[in-house]
N, C-alpha and C positions, 0 to 999 in steps of 0.2 A: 445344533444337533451334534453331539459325541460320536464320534467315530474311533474304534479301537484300529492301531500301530498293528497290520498282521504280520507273523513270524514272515523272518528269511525263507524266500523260496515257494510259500503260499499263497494264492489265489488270493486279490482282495477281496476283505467282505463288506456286506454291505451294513447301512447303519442300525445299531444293537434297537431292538423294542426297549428293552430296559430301559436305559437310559433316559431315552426319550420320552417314556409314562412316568419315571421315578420322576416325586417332586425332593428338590434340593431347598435346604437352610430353611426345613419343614416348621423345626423348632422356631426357630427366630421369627417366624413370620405366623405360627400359631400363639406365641408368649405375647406379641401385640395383638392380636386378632382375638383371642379370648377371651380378655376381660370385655373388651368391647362389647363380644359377641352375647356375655352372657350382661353387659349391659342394656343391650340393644332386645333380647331375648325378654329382659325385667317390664321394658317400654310393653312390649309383644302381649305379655300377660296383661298387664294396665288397659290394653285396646281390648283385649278377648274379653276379660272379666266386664268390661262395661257394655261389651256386645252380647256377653251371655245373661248377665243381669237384664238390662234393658229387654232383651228378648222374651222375659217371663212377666213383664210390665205389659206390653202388648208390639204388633207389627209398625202399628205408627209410630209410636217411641222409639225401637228400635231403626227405622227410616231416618227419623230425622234426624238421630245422633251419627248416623250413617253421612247423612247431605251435610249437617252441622259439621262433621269434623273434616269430610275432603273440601268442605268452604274453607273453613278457618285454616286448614295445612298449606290450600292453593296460594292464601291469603299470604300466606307467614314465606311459602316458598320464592316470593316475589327479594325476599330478603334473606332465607337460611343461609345459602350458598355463601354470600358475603359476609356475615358472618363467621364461619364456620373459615373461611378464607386464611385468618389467622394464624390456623394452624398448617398449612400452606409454607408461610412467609416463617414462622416459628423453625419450621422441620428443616428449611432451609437454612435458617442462622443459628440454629443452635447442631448441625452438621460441619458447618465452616468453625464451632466453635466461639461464637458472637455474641455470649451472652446480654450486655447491654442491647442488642438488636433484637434478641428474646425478648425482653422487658419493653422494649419500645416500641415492639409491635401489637404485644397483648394489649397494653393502655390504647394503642391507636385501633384495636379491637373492638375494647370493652366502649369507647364511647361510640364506634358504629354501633353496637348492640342496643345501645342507650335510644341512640335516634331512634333507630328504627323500628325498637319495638314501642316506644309512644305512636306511632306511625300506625303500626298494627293494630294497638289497644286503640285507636279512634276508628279503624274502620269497624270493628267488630261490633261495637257503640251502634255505628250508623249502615247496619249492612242489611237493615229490613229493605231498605233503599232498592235493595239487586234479588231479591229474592224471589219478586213475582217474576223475574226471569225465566227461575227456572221453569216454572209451570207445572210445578206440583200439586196436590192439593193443600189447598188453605189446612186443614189443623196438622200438614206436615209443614207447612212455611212458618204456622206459627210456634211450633216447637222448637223448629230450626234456630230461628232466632233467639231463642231464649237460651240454647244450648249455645252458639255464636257468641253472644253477649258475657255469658260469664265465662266461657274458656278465654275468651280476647283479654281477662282481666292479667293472665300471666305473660302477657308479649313480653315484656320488658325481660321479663326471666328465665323464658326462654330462649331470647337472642342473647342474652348473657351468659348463658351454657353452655353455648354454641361456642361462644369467644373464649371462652376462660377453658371448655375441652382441651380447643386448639393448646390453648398454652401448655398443657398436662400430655396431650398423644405425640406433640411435635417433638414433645423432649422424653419420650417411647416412658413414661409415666403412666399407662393406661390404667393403673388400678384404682386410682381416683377418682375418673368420672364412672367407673363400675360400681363401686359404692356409693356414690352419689348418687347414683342412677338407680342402684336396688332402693336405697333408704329412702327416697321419694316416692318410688312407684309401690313400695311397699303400702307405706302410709296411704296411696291415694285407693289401695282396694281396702285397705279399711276404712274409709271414709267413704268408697263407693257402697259397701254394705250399708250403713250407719245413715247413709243421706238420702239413696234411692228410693229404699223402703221403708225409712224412717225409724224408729223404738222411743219406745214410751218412758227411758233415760230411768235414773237411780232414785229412789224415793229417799229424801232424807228432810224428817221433819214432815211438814206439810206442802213442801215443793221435791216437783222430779227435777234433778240437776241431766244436765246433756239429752231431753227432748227435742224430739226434732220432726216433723210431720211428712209423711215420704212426699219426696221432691222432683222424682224419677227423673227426667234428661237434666231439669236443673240442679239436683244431686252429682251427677255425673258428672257436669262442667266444671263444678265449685271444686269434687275432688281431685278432678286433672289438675287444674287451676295452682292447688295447694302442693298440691307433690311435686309436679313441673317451680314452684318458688323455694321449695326445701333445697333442690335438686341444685339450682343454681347456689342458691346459699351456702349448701357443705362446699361445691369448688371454691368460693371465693376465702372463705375461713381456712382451707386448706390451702391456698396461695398464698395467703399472710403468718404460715407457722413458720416457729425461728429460724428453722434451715434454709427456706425460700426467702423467707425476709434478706436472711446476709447475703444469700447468692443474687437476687435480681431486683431486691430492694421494689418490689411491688405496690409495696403501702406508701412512697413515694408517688403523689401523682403528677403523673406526666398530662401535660395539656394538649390538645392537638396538634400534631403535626401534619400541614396540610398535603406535603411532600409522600410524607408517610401515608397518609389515608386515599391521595390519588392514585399509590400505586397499590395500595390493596382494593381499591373501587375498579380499578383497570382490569386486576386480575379478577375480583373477585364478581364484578358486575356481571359477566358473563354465566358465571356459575352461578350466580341468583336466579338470571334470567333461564338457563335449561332447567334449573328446579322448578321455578313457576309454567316454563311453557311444556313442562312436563305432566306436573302436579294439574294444570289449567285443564290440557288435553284430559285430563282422570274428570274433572269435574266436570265438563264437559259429558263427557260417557255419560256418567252417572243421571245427570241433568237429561238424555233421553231415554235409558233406563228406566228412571222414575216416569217416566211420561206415559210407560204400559202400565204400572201400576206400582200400589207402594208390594207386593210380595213379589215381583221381579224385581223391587231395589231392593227389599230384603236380602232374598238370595244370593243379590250383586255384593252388597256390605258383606256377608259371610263368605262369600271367595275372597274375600279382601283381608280379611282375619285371616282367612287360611294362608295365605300366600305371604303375611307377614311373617310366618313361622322360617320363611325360605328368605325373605325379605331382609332380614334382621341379622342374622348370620354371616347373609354375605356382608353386611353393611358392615359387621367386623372385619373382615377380608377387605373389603375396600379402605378400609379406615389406614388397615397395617399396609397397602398397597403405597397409598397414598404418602404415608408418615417415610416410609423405607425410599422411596422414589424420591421426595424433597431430602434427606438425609444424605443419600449418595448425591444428588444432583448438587448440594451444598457441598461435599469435599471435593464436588470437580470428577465425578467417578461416573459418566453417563453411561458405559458400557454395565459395569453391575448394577446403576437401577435399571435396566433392560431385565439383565439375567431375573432381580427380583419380580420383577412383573411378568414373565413369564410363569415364573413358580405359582406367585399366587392365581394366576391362570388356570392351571393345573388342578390348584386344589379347590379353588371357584367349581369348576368341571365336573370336578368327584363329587363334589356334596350334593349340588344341586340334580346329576343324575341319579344319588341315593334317594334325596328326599322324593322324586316324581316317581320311583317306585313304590316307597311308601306311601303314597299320596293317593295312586291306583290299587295297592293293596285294600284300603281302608277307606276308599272312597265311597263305599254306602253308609260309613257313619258318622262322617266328619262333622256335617251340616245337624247332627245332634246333640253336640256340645251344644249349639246356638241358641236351637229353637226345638219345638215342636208345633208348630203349622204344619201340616201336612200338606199345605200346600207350595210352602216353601221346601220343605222337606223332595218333594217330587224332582225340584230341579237341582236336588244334591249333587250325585252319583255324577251326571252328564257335565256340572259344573266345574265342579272336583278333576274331573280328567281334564278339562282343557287347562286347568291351570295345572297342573303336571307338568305340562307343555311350556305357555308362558311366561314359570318361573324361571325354567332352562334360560331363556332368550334375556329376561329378565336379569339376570346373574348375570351375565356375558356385558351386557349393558354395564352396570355398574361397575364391574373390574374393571373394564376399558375408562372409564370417567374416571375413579379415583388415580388411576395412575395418570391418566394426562394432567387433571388438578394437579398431582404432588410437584407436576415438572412446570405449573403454571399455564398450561396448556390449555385455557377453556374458551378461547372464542371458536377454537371447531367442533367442540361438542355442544357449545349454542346453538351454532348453527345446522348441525345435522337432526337437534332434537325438535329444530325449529322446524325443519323439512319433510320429517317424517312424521311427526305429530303434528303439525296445524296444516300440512299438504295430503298426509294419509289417513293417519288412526281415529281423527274427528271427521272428517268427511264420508270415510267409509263404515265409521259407528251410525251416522246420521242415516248414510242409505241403508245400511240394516236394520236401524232399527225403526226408525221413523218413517221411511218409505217404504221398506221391504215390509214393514209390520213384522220383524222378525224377534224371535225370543232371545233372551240375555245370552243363551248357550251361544248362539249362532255369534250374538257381538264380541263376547270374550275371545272366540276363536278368531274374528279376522283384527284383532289386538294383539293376538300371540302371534300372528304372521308380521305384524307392523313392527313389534317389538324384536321380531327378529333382521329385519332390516336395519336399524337404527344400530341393533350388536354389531352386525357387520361389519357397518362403516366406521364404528370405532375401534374394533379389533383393527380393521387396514390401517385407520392413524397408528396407531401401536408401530406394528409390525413395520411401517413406511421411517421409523426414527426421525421425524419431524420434529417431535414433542422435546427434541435433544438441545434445540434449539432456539430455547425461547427464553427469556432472560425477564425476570421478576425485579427485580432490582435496579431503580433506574436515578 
């Protein structure tokens, strides 16, 4: 807190409001978080348009591309975090100035990405296996799966953009995976047009060239599939142009270094593990959501749409959190990554209580982008306001993670996500909804209470300077 020097002779005063609300080095910390944001923002659309398409196919279609995709993210979050770890160990060495250690990290990156997304692509193959789990009904399990199957075919290219990000955000490059990220997600809603509904393609001659018979969830999959492989493709083509080639010699490949990959598994294992037991906890939800019927998991996937609009934004703010915290913690500078986490604190704060005003503004008509059921439509307005609520707690969550990430910090956010979601937010989803007999409204709100717990305790590591001292490099 700032305190102003008072004149000779006068009364102390006490600490300025200004100050205190003013966010500092706004700029610096919006120039990274932007492009992000309006990468993250391109994703945002890609999930809506296939939620709003889908929506006019029918309620089961839209269900299972709903249970389909928090399977397959559950699935993938068992691995994102370690991936994405990279850029961690990057922001770090290329702060100290280490270029070789840049370079040496991204290859010892790019082939966890390799593993693990072959890893992914076989569960997704065989994940009819877990599906009578959930206890849906049969023609949403077997959509599910079909939607499963062909998104699983991109793992590999997905945990590769995860790797090859890091290498581009660590070194405050953000504008690359943002074009990367439009030029994919672009392409995949025209191709969601073109597959879902199908067209009867170009007449030329005696044959139509590019027909295609509508394909509805399995359209959907194939065009995530394709965008998500673009997506990774322009990072890697852009890692090997002549100015990266002479600085970190990339098209050189580097073989595993087992030293190297233990200590990005050490850091990075744990942040796989709070995204999966994070991601698990959502599936979970959803998995007894679905169990009152498929237009409560309607309703449930369209607060999930909405709440990515809040979602995606900060996930720029965490990104630049994260990249500025490993940057200073790299020159040995632990006091200003503090001051910078603090900042983006602040501007974490302001948006997310903008967007829950807007949110409640306009919350009779959110839920008709989506659909028109009228029966889903009913549990709009009431849905709408609590996630108003959630994304606040929401945001707080994620500020707090990426800057403990950027300083290496993730075996406490393991474990508090581990505590509050598989001790809280599932058990008391279960009694509400499955014992209580209670409606989606009622779950989402004691989620927003969960979710505000879980912010808490990571705000206190913050605030406790713990994270100052933990050493990635070993």
């Amino acid at each position: 807190m700032e305190r102003v020097k008072p004149p000779s002779g006068s009364a102390p005063r006490g600490p300025r409001l200004g100050p205190l609300f003013a966010v500092h080095e706004g700029r610096e910390i919006l120039a990274l978080a932007t492009p992000t944001v309006l990468a993250m923002l391109s994703h945002t659309l890609m999930w809506t348009v296939d939620t709003a398409l889908l929506g006019r196919v029918d309620s089961v279609a839209l269900a299972a591309a709903g249970l389909g995709g928090m399977l397959t993210w559950a699935a993938y979050s068992l691995f994102n975090n370690l991936s994405r770890i990279t850029g961690t160990f990057v922001s770090q060495a290329w702060g100290r100035g280490d270029e070789d250690a840049v370079a040496h990290y991204t290859w010892q990156g790019v082939w966890i990405a390799i593993v693990t997304g072959l890893v992914l692509q076989l569960f997704g193959w065989y994940s009819w296996a877990v599906l009578p789990w959930t206890r849906n009904p049969a023609e949403v399990q077997e959509l599910t799966y079909v939607y499963v199957r062909w998104r699983s075919l991109s793992a590999v290219f997905t945990q590769l953009a995860f790797a090859l990000t890091g290498f581009f955000q660590g070194r405050r490059q953000v504008m690359v995976p943002m074009v990367a990220g439009i030029a994919g997600n672009v392409l995949n809603i025209v191709l969601d047009v073109w597959l879902i509904f199908g067209w009867e393609g170009v007449p030329v001659g005696d044959r139509r060239w590019l027909a295609v018979p509508p394909l509805g969830v399995q359209g959907a999959a194939i065009a995530t599939s394709i965008g998500t492989a673009v997506n990774a493709v322009i990072l890697a083509l852009w890692a090997l142009t002549p100015r990266l080639r002479a600085r970190y010699a990339l098209q050189r490949v580097r073989r595993p270094d087992l030293r190297a990959v233990r200590n990005m598994v050490r850091v990075g294992l744990p942040a796989a593990w709070e995204g999966f037991i994070d991601m698990g906890g959502f599936l979970m939800f959803t998995v007894f959501v679905g169990t009152v019927g498929a237009i409560q998991l309607a309703a449930s996937q369209i607060t999930i749409q909405v709440l990515s609009f809040s979602f995606m934004p900060l996930w720029g703010l965490t990104t630049a959190a994260s990249v500025l915290t490993g940057n200073w913690i790299g020159r040995g500078n632990h006091a200003q990554a503090a001051h910078y986490g603090r900042q983006v604190y602040k501007l974490g704060s302001y948006y997310s209580l903008g967007l829950a005003c807007v949110m409640l503004l306009v919350r009779g008509h959110l839920f008709r982008v989506f659909t028109d059921d009228p029966d889903v439509l009913a549990l709009g307005a009431g849905l709408v306001t609590v996630a108003a609520l959630f994304q606040y707690f929401d945001g707080l969550r994620m500020l707090s993670s990426g800057i403990l990430q950027g300083a290496g910090d993730t075996r406490y956010t393991m474990l508090v996500t581990l505590i509050v979601m598989w001790g809280g937010f599932i058990p008391v989803s279960w009694y509400l909804i499955v014992v209580r007999d209670g409606d989606v409204i009622t779950a989402w709100l004691g989620a927003a209470v969960c979710y505000l717990i879980q912010a808490w305790l990571l705000w206190r590591r913050f605030a406790s300077g713990a994270w100052q001292r933990i050493e990635i490099f070993r």
